[in-house]
BAPA-884508 format. One record per residue (C-alpha): x, y, z; residue number from 1; residue in one letter. Coordinates in nm, 4 decimals. Each point is the difference from the previous one (the first is absolute). Layout:
BEGIN
+----------+----------+----------+-----+----+
:       xx :       yy :       zz :   i : aa :
+----------+----------+----------+-----+----+
:        X :        Y :        Z : NUM :  A :
...
+----------+----------+----------+-----+----+
REM end
This chain:
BEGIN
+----------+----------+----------+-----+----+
:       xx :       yy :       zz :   i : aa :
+----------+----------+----------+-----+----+
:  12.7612 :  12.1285 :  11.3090 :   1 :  X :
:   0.3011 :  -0.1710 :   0.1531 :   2 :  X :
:  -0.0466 :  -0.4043 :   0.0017 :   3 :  X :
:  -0.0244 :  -0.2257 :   0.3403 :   4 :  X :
:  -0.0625 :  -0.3691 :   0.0157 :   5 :  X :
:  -0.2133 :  -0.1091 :  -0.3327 :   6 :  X :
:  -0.2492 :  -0.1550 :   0.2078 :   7 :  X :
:  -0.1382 :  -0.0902 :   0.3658 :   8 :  X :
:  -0.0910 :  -0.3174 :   0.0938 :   9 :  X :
:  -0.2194 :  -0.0936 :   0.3286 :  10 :  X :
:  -0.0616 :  -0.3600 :   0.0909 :  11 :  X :
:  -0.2807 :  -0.0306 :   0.2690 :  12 :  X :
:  -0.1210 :  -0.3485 :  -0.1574 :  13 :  X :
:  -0.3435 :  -0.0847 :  -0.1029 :  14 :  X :
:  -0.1352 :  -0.1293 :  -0.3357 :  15 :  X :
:  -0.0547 :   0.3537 :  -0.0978 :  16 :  X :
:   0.2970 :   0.2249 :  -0.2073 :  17 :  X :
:  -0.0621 :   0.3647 :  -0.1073 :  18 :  X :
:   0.2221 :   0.1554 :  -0.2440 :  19 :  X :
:   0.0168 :   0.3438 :  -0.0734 :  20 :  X :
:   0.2457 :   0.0042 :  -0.2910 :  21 :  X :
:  -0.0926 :   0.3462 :  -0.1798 :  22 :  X :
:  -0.0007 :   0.1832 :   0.3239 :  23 :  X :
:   0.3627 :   0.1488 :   0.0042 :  24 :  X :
:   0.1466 :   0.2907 :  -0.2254 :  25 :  X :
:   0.3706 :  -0.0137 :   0.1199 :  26 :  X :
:   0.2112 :  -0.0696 :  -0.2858 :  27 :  X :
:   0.3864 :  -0.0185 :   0.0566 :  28 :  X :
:   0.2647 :   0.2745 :  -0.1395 :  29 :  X :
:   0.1380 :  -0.2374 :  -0.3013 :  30 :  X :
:  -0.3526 :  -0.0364 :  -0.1346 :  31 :  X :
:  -0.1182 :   0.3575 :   0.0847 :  32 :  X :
:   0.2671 :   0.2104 :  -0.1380 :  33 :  X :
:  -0.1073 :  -0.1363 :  -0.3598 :  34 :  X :
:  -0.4048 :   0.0274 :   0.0902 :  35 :  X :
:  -0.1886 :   0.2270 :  -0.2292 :  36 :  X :
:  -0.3478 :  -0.0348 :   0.2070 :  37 :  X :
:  -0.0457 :   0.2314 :   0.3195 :  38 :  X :
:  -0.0753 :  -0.1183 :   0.2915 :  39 :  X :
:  -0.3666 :   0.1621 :   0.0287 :  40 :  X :
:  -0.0207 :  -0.2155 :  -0.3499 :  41 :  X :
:   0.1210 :  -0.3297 :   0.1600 :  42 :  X :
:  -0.2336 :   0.0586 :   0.3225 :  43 :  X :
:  -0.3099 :   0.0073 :  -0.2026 :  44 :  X :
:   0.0604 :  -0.3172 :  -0.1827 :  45 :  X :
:   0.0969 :  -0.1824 :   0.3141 :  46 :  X :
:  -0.2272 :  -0.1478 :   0.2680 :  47 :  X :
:   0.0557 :   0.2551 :   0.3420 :  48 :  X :
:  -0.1728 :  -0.0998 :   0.3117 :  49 :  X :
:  -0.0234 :  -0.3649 :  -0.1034 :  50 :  X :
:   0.3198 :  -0.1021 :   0.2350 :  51 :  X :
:  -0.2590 :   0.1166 :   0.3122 :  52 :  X :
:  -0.2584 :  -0.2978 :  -0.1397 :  53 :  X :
:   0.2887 :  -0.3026 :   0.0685 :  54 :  X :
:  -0.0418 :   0.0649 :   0.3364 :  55 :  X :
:  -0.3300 :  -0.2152 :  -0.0115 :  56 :  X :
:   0.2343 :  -0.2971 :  -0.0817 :  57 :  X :
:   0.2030 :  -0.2148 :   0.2002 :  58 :  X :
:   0.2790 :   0.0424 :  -0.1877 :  59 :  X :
:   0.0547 :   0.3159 :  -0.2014 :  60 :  X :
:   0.2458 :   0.0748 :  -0.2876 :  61 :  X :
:   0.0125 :   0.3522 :  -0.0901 :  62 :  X :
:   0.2405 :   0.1264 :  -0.3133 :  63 :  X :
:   0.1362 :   0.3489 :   0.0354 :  64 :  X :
:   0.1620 :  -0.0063 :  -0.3022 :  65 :  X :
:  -0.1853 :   0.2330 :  -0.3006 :  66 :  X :
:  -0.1783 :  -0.2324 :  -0.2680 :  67 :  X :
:   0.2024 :   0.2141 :  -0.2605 :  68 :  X :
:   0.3226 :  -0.1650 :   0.1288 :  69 :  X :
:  -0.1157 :  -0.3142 :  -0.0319 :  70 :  X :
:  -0.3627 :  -0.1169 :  -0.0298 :  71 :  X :
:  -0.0582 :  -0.3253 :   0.2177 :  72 :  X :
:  -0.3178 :  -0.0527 :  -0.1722 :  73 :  X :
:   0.0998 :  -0.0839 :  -0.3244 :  74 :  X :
:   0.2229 :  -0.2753 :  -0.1221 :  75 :  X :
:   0.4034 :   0.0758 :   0.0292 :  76 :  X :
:   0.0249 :   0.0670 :  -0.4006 :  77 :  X :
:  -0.2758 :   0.2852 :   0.0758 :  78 :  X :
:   0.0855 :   0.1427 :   0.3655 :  79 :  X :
:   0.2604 :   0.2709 :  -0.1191 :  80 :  X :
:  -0.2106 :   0.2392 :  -0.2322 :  81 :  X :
:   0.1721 :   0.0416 :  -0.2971 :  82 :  X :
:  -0.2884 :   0.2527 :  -0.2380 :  83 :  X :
:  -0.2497 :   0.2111 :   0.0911 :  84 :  X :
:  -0.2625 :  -0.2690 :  -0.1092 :  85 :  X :
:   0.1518 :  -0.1856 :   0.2657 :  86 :  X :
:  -0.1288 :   0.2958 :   0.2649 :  87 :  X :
:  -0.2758 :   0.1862 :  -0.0676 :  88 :  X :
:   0.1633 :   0.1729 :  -0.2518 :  89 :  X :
:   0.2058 :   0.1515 :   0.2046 :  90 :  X :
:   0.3584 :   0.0397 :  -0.1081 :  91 :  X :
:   0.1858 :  -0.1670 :   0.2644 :  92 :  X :
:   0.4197 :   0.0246 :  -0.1080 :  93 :  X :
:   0.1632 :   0.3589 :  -0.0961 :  94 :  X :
:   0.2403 :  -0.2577 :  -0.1887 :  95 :  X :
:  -0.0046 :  -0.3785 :  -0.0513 :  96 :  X :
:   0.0622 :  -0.1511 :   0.3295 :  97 :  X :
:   0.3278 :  -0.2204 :   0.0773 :  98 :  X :
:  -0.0289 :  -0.3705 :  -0.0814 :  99 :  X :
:   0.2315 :  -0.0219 :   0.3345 : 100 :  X :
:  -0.2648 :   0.2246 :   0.1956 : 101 :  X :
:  -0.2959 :  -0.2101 :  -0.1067 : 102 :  X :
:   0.1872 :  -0.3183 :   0.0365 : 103 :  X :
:   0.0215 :   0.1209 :   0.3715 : 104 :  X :
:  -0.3583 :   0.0931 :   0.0185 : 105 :  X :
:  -0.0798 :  -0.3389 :  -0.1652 : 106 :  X :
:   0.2113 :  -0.1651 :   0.3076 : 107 :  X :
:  -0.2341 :   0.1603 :   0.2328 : 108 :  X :
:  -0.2760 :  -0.1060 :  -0.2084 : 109 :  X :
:   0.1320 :  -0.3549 :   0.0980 : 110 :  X :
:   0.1100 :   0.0391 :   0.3448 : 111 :  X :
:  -0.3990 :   0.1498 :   0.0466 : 112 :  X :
:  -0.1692 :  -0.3466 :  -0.1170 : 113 :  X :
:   0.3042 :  -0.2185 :   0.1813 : 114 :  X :
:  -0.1405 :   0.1648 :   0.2977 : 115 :  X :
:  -0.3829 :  -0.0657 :  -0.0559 : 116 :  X :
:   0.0483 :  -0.3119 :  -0.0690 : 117 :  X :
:   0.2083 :  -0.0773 :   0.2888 : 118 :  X :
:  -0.2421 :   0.1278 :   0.2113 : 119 :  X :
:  -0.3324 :  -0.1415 :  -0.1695 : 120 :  X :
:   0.1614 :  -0.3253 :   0.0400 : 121 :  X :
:  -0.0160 :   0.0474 :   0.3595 : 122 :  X :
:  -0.3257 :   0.1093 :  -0.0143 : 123 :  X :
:  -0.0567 :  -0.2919 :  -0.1162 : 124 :  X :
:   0.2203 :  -0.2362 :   0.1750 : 125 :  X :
:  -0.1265 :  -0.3647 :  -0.0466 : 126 :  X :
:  -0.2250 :   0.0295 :  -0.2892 : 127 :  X :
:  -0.2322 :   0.2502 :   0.1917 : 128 :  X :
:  -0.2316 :   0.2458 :  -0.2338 : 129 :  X :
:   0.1197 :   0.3866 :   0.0215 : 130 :  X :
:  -0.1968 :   0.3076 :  -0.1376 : 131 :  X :
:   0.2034 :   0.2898 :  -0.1526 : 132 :  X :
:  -0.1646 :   0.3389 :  -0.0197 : 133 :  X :
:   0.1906 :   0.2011 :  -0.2844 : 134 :  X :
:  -0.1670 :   0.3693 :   0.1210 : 135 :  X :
:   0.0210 :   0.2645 :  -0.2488 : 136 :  X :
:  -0.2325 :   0.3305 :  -0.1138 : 137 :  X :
:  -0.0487 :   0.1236 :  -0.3100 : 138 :  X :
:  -0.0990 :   0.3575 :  -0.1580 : 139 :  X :
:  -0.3165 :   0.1025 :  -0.1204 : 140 :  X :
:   0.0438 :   0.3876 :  -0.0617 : 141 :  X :
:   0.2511 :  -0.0226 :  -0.3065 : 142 :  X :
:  -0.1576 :   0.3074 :  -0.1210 : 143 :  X :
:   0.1539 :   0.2379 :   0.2432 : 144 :  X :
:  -0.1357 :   0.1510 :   0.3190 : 145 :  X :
:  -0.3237 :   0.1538 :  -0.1057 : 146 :  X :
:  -0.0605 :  -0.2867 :  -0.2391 : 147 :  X :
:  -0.2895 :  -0.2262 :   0.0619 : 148 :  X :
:   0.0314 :  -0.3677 :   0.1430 : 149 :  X :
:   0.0789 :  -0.2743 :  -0.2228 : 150 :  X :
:  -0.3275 :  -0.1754 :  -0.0655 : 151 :  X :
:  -0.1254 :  -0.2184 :   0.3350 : 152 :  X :
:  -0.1344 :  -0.2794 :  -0.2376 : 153 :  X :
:   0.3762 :  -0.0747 :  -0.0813 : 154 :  X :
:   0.1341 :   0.1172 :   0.3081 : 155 :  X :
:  -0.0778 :  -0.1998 :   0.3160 : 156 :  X :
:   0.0978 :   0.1261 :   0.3350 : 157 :  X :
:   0.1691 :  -0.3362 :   0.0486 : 158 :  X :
:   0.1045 :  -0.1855 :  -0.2851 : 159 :  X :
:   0.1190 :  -0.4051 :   0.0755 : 160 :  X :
:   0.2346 :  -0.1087 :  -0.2777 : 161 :  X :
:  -0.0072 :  -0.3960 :  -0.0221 : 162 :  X :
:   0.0182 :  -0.0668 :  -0.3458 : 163 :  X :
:   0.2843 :  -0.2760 :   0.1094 : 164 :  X :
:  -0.1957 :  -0.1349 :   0.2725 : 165 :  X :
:  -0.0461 :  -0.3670 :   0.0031 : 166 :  X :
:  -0.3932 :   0.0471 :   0.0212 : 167 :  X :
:  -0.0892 :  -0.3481 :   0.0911 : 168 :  X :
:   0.2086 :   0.0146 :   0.3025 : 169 :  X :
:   0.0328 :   0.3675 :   0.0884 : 170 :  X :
:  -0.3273 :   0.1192 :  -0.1314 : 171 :  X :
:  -0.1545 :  -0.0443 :   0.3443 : 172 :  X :
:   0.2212 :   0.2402 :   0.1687 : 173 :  X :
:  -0.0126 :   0.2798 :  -0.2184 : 174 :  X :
:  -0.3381 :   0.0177 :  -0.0187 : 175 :  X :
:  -0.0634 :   0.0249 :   0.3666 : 176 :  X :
:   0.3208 :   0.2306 :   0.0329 : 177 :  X :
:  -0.2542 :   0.2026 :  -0.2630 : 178 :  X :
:  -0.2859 :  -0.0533 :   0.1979 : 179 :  X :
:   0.1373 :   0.0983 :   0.3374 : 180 :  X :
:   0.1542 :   0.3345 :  -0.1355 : 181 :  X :
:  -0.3481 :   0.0630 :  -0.1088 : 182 :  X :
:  -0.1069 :  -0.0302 :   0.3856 : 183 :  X :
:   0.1625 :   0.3504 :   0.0647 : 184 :  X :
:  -0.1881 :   0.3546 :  -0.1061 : 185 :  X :
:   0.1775 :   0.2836 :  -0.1560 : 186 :  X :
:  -0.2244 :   0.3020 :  -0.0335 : 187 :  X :
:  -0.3149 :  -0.2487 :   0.1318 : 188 :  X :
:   0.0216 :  -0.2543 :  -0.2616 : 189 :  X :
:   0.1786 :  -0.3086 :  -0.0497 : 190 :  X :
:   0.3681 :   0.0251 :  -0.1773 : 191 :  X :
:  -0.0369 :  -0.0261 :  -0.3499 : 192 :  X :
:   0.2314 :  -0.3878 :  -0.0631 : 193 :  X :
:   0.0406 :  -0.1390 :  -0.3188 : 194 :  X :
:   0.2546 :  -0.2580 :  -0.1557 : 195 :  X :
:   0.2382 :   0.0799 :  -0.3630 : 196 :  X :
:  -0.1825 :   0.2965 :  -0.1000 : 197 :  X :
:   0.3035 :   0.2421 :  -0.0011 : 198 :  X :
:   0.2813 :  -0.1968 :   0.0948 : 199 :  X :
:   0.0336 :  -0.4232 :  -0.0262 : 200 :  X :
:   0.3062 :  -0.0155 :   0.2354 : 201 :  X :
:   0.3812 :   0.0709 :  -0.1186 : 202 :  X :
:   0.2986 :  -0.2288 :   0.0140 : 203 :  X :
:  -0.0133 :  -0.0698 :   0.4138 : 204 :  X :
:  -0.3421 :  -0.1407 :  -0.0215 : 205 :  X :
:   0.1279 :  -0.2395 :  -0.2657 : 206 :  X :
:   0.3671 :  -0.0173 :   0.1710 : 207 :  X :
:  -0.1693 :  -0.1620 :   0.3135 : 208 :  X :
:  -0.2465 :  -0.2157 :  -0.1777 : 209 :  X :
:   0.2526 :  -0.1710 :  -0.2146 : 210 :  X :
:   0.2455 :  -0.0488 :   0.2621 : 211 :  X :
:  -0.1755 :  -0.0776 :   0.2737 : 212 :  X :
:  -0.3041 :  -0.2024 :  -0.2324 : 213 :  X :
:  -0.2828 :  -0.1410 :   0.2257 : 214 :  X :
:   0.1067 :   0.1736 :   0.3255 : 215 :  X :
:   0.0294 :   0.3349 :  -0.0587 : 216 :  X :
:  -0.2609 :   0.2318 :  -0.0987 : 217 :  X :
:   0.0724 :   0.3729 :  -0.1109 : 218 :  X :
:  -0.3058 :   0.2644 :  -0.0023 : 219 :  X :
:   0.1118 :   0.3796 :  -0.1627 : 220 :  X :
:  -0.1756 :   0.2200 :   0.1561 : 221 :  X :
:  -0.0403 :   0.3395 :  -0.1827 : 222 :  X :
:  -0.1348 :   0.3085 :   0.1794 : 223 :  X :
:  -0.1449 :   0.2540 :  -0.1747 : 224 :  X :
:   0.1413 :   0.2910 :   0.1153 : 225 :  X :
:  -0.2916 :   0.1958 :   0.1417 : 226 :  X :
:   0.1499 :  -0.0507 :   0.3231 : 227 :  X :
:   0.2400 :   0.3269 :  -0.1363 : 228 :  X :
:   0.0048 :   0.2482 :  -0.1721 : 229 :  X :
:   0.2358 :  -0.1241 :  -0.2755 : 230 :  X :
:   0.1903 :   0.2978 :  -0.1139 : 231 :  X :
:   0.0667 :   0.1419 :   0.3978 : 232 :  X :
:   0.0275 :  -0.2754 :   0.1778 : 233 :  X :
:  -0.2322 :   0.0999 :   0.2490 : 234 :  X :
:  -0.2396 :  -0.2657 :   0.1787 : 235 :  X :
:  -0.3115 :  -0.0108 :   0.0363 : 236 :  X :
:  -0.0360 :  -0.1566 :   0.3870 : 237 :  X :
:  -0.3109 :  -0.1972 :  -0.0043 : 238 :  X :
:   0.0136 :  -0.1439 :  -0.2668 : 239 :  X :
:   0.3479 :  -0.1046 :   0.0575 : 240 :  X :
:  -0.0916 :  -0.1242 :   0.3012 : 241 :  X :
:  -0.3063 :  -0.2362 :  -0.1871 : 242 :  X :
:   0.2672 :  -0.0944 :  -0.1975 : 243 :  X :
:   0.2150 :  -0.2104 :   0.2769 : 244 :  X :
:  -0.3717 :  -0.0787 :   0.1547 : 245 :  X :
:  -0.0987 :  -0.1747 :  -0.2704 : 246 :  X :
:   0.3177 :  -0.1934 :  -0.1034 : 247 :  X :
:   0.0160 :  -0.0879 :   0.3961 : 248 :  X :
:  -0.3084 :  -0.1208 :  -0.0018 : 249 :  X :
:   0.0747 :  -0.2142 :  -0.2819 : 250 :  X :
:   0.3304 :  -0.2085 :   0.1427 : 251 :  X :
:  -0.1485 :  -0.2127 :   0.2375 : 252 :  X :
:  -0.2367 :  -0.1652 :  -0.2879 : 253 :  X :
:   0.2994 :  -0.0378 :  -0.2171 : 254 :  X :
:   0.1423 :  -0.1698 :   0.2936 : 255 :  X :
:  -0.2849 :  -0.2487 :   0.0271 : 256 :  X :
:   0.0392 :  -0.0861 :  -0.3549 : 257 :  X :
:   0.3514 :  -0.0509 :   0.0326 : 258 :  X :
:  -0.0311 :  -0.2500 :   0.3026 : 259 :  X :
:  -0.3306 :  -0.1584 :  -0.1684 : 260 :  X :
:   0.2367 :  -0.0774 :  -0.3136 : 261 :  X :
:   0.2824 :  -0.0950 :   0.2359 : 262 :  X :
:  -0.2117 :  -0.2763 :   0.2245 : 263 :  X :
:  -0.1365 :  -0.1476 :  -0.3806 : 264 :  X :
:   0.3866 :  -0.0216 :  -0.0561 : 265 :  X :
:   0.0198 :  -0.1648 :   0.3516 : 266 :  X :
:  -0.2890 :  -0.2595 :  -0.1223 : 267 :  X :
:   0.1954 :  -0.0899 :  -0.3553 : 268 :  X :
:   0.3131 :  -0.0661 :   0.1901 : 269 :  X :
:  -0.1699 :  -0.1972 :   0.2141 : 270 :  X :
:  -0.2331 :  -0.2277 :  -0.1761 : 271 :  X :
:   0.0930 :  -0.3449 :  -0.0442 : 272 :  X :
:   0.1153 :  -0.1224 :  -0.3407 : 273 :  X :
:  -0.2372 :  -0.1899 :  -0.1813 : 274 :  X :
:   0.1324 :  -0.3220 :  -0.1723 : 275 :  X :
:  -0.1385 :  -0.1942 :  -0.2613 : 276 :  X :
:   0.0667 :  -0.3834 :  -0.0808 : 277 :  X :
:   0.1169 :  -0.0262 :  -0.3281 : 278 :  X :
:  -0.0858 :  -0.3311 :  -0.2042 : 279 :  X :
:   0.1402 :  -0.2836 :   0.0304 : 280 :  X :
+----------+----------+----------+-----+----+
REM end
């Protein structure tokens, strides 16, 4: 598929960010030309219908570039796929790609994070707390088709990944952004939620946290994808739709977090210094 811009960017402000940086599959002709892996290959392995979730944000950042040109969510000596072990096993190159056409995907790789930072500091102009929602989905029928489910034990409907979370200060949040997902039914029970159980959070979550320490706060959000059906494509409506109920219902509580840990900021700043006489 031909390649327009890498990414879109939309700045409606608001402590909240979405990201949607698996949704995209375009991949540009340099890159393509020397692409073993299909695109019905690349689809299944990226994170469709996830750029239609940012819209819950104020500001949304949505990547239309394919993860197998350059993988946002994995540190810049990772984010070109260089072996099959590197991709599901997938053999991605008919040949060894270019070091000059990875050096260019690599400069996208850059230009991506100069952007996100640029606009998380703005998010967080003046020391202000920010929330960044990295939205992905994940597959649960590798078997095939017919295949059963992968086990719902090890499989939540919504998986949090906050293994870099700063737990004394951001553990509040993500447990009611937990809790409040759980306040929305999907088939008349509550949405199955659970924290690091398939995935701990890639290379954005810890991105944000160490470069924005103390004031930002990254949540990936997984999705099992039993909103689809994962080899067509196809949606299943309601429980799409329970899908952008439930992580609707669950920004304004992030948002009261965010402003509770802003006005103890507010307090700090404010207190008077205490001195003490020292001896004479």
């Amino acid at each position: 598929m031909a390649a327009g811009n890498p990414w879109t960017i939309e700045e409606g402000g608001g402590p909240v960010v979405a990201c949607a940086i698996h949704a995209g599959s375009d991949v540009r002709a340099e890159v393509l030309r020397h692409m073993a892996v299909r695109r019905r290959q690349r689809v299944y392995e990226e994170d469709p219908y996830t750029d239609e979730l940012t819209a819950l944000a104020g500001t949304s950042v949505v990547v239309h570039r394919s993860r197998f040109e350059f993988d946002l969510n994995r540190s810049r000596e990772r984010a070109v796929y260089r072996t099959p072990g590197d991709a599901w096993g997938l053999p991605v190159w008919r040949e060894a790609l270019p070091a000059a056409v990875r050096q260019r995907s690599l400069r996208l790789y850059d230009r991506f994070y100069a952007d996100l930072a640029a606009v998380l500091a703005r998010a967080g102009a003046g020391g202000r707390p920010f929330l960044v929602l990295d939205l992905h989905s994940y597959n649960h029928r590798r078997g095939g088709p017919g295949a059963p489910a992968a086990d719902p034990a090890a499989n939540p409907e919504i998986n949090l990944g906050t293994a870099s979370l700063d737990r004394d200060r951001w553990g509040r949040l993500a447990e009611r952004f937990a809790a409040d997902l759980r306040t929305v039914e999907v088939g008349g029970r509550p949405f199955d939620v659970r924290e690091n159980v398939r995935f701990r959070g890639g290379h954005l979550s810890r991105w944000v946290h160490a470069t924005f320490p103390g004031q930002g706060c990254c949540l990936a959000v997984e999705v099992k994808k039993f909103f689809m059906d994962e080899h067509t494509g196809v949606i299943d409506e309601p429980v799409w739709a329970a899908v952008h109920e439930a992580l609707a219902a669950a920004i304004p509580g992030v948002v009261d977090e965010l402003d509770a840990v802003d006005g103890l900021r507010a307090v700090r700043r404010l207190r008077p210094r205490r001195r003490t006489a020292g001896a004479a």
